[in-house]
C-alpha positions, 0 to 999 in steps of 0.5 A, spaced: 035 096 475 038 096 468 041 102 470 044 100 476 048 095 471 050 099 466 052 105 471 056 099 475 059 096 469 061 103 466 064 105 472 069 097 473 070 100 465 072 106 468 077 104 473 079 098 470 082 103 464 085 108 469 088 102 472 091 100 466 094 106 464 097 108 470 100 101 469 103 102 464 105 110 465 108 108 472 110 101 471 111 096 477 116 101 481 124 098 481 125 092 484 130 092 489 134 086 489 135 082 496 140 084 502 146 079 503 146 075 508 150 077 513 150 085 511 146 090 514 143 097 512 145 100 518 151 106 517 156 109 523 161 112 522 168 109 523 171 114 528 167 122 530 160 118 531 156 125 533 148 124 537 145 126 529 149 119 527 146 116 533 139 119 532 140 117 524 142 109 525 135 106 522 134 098 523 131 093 519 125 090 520 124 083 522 119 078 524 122 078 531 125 084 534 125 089 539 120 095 541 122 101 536 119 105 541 125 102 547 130 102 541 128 109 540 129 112 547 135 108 548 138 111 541 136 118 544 139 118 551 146 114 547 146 121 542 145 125 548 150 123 552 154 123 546 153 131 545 155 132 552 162 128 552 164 131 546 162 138 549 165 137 556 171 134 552 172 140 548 172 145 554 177 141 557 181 140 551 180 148 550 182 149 558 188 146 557 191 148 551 189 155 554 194 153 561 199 150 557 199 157 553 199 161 560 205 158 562 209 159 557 207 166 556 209 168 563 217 169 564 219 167 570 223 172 574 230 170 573 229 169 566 227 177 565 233 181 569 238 176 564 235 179 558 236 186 561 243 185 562 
C-alpha cells in the first residue's frame, strides 16, 4: 500500500513539473482582443467574387445560428452557380468579340472593286 502512495505522488510530482514547465515555455498563448460589435470576421470581395471566394466565406459561431451542414450546401451550390456564370459569361463575351471581329474583317463587294480602281 506504502508503495502505491509513493508511486502516485511521485508521478503528481512528475506531472505537476512538466505542467509547469511546459507553462512556462508555452506560456498562456495570445489573447485575442474581442471583435467589435457590429463588424464581422466574414471577408468577400468587393467586385469578382469567384466560387472559391464563396466556398472560403467562414461565419462565427453563435449560441443560436443555423445548421453549418445547410449553411455548407447552400454556399457550394451559390459557388457553383457562380463558376457556371462566369464561364457562360466568358463565351459569350469571347463570341461576340469573335462576330464583332468577323464583320469588320469581311469587305463587302462594293467596297473591293473601288480599291482596285
Amino acid at each position: 500500500m506504502t508503495t502505491l502512495l509513493l508511486y502516485l505522488l511521485i508521478m503528481a510530482i512528475v506531472v505537476s513539473t512538466l505542467f509547469v514547465v511546459v507553462w512556462f515555455v508555452f506560456g498562456r498563448g495570445e489573447d485575442l482582443p474581442p471583435i467589435d460589435p457590429g463588424t464581422t470576421l466574414t471577408r468577400l470581395p468587393r467586385e469578382g467574387v469567384t466560387g472559391d471566394d464563396v466556398r472560403a466565406v467562414r461565419f462565427r459561431l453563435a449560441a443560436r445560428g443555423y445548421r453549418q451542414s445547410e449553411v455548407d450546401w447552400a454556399l457550394e451550390k451559390v459557388a457553383r452557380e457562380l463558376d457556371e456564370l462566369r464561364k457562360l459569361t466568358a463565351t459569350l463575351q469571347a463570341r461576340d468579340l469573335a462576330d464583332a471581329a468577323a464583320k469588320t474583317s469581311t469587305v463587302k463587294p462594293s467596297q473591293a472593286d473601288e480599291s482596285h480602281n
